[in-house]
C-alpha positions in Angstrom: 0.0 0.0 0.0 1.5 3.7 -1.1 2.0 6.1 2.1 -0.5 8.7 1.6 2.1 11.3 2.6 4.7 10.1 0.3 5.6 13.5 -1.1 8.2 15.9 0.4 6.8 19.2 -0.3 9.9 22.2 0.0 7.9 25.6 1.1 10.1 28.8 1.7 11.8 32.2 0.5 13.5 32.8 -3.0 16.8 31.8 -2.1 16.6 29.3 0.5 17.5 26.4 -1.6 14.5 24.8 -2.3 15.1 23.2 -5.8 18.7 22.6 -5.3 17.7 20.9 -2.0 15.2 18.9 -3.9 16.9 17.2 -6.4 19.3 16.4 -3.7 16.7 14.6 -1.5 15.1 13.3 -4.5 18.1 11.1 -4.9 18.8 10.3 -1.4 15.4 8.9 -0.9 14.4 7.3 -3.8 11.7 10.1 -5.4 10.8 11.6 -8.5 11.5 15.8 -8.4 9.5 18.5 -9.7 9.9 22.0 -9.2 7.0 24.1 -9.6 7.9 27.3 -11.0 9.1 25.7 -13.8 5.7 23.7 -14.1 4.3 27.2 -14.1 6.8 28.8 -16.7 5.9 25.6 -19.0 2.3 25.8 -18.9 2.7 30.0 -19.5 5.5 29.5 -22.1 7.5 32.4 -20.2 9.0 33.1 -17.1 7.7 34.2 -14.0 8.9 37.7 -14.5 7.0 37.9 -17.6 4.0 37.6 -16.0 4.7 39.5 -13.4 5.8 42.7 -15.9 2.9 41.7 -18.0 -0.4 40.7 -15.5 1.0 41.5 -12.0 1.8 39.7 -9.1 -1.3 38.6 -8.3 -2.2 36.9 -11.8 1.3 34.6 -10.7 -0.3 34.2 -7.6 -3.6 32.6 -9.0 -1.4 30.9 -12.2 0.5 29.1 -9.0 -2.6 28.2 -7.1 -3.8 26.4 -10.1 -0.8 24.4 -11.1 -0.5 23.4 -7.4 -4.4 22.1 -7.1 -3.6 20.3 -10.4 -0.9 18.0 -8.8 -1.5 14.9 -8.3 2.0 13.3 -7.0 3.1 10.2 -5.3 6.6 9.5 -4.0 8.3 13.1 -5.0 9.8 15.7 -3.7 8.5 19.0 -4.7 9.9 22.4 -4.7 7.1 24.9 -4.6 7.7 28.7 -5.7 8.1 31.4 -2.4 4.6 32.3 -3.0 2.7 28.9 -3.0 1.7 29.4 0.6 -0.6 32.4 0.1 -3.1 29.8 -1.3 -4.6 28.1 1.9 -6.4 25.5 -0.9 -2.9 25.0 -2.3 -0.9 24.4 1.3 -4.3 22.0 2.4 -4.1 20.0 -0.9 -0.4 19.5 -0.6 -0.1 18.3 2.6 -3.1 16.1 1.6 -0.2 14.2 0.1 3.0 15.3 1.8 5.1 16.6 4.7 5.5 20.0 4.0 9.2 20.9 4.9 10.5 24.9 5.7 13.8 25.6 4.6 14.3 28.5 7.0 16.7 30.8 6.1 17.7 34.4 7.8 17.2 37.7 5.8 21.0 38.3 5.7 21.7 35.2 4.5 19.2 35.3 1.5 20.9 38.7 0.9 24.2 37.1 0.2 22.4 34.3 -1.9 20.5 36.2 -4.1 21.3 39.4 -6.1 18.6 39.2 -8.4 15.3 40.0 -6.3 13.9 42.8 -8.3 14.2 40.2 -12.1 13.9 36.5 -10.4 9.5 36.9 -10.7 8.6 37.6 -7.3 5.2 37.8 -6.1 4.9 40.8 -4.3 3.3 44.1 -4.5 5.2 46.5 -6.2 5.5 49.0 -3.2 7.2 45.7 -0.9 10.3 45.6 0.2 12.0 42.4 0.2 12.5 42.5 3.8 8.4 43.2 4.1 8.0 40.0 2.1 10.4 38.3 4.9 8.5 38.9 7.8 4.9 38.3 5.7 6.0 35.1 4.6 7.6 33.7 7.6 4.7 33.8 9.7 2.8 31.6 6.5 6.0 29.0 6.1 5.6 28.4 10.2 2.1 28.2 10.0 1.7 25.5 7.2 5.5 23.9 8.2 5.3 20.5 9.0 8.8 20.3 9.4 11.4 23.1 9.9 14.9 23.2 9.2 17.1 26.0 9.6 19.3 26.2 7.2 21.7 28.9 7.9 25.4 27.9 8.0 24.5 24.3 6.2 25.6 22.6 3.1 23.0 21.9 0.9 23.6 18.3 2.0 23.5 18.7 5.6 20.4 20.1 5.1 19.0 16.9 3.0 20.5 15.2 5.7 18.5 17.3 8.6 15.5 16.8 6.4 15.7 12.9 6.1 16.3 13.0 9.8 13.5 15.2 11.0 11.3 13.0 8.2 12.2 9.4 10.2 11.4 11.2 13.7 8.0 12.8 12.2 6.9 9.1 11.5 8.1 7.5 14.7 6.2 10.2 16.2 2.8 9.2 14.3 
């Protein structure tokens, strides 16, 4: 019988690793990866600042909703784009199927990550700084988190390794 929360779903800022994470933990446990910003750039035929420039932040918002509510995954890990968990429908159907996993990462250290905050499609209003986003989304990634990880001052595969550990102990636990 297939574990009904056999996905591994990545939830957290621009810059915090999520899809390099995932196709490390896709290996290391055995799953299929699919990263959902590029599901949405596929399905639009242009990237996510495209449709930002073009139909706003909001219209990505709603584009993402509907890719994520179209999933229908088994045995994967999934990288989900910063803004998935603005969609309560989205964060409720994922974890239908999954452990939703925060890759929490400080402000600073997304600041040395990540030059490219005003071209790399964000979601936000156009008046939001990116430290406004921070603090909005932070209280949404603890909220939906299943599983936290603090990633600051990790490897990339320390913090697969974190994350298969805190994914055994979330079992034993149930």
């Amino acid at each position: 019988m297939t574990n009904p929360l056999s996905n591994l779903v990545l939830i957290g800022m621009p810059g915090a690793g999520k899809s390099t994470v995932g196709v490390l933990l896709a290996k290391e446990t055995s799953r299929s990866f699919t990263d959902t910003d590029l599901l949405i750039q596929t399905a639009q035929g242009r990237p996510l600042q495209h449709i930002v420039d073009t139909d706003g932040y909001l219209a990505l918002r709603r584009i993402e909703e509907d890719i994520l509510l179209d999933l229908s995954l088994r045995d994967h890990v999934i990288a989900t784009g910063g803004s998935a968990v603005y969609s309560e429908r989205a964060m409720t159907h994922l974890k239908s199927h999954g452990l939703l996993v925060f890759l929490d990462v400080t402000l600073d250290t997304l600041g040395r990550r990540v030059r490219n905050f005003g071209t790399r499609g964000l979601a936000r209003r156009p008046d939001q700084s990116f430290a406004e986003l921070f603090e909005e989304r932070f209280a949404l990634y603890t909220r939906h988190a299943d599983i936290t990880v603090t990633c600051d001052h990790l490897t990339q595969e320390e913090v697969c390794d974190r994350i298969i550990e805190q994914v055994r102990s979330e079992k034993q636990n149930k």
